[in-house]
C-alpha positions, -999 to 999 in steps of 0.1 A, spaced: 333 -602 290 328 -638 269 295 -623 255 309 -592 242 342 -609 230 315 -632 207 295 -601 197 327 -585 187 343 -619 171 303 -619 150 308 -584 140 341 -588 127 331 -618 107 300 -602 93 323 -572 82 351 -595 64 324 -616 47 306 -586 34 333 -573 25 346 -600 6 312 -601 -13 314 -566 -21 349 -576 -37 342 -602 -53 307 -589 -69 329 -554 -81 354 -575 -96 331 -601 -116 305 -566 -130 320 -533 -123 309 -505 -113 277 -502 -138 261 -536 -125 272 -540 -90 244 -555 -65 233 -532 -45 205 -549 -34 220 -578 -29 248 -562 -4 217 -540 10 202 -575 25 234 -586 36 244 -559 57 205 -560 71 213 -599 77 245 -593 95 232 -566 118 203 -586 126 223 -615 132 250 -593 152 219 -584 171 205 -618 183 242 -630 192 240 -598 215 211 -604 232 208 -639 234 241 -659 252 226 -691 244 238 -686 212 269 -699 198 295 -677 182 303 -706 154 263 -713 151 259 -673 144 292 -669 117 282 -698 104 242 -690 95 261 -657 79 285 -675 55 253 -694 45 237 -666 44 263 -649 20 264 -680 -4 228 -675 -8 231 -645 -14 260 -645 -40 240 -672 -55 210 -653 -69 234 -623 -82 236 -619 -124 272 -630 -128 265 -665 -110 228 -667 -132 244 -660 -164 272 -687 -158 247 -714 -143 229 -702 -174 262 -712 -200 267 -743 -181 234 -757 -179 227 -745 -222 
């Protein structure tokens, strides 16, 4: 029961934080520039992770959310909204 409860408490974090990228990217482009590859590698990341927390109980549910939310930064990082303001900051 306390490994399923994690995988489920993973899952749901990897849905809200995808989802909040998903918002956040539509918001800052639109529709004509949205990242699709970008959300593409997150949900591959999530499931992977989702997988690995499911398989392995070593793994902490924290460790696993965590990783993610890195994961997701990184992600949101190397998008053209955050380039072209990194790019007006730094010129």
């Amino acid at each position: 029961m306390k490994k399923t409860f994690g995988t489920m408490v993973v899952t749901a974090a990897v849905v809200l934080l995808t989802a909040t990228f998903g918002f956040a990217e539509y918001t800052a482009t639109g529709a004509t520039n949205f990242p699709y590859f970008q959300l593409g590698c997150l949900i591959v990341g999530g499931l992977i992770l989702v997988s690995l927390k499911k398989r392995f109980e070593k793994l902490y549910t924290a460790e696993v959310v965590g990783a993610f939310a890195l994961y997701t930064i990184l992600m949101a990082l190397f998008t053209n909204p955050v380039i072209e303001v990194v790019k007006n900051i730094v010129s």
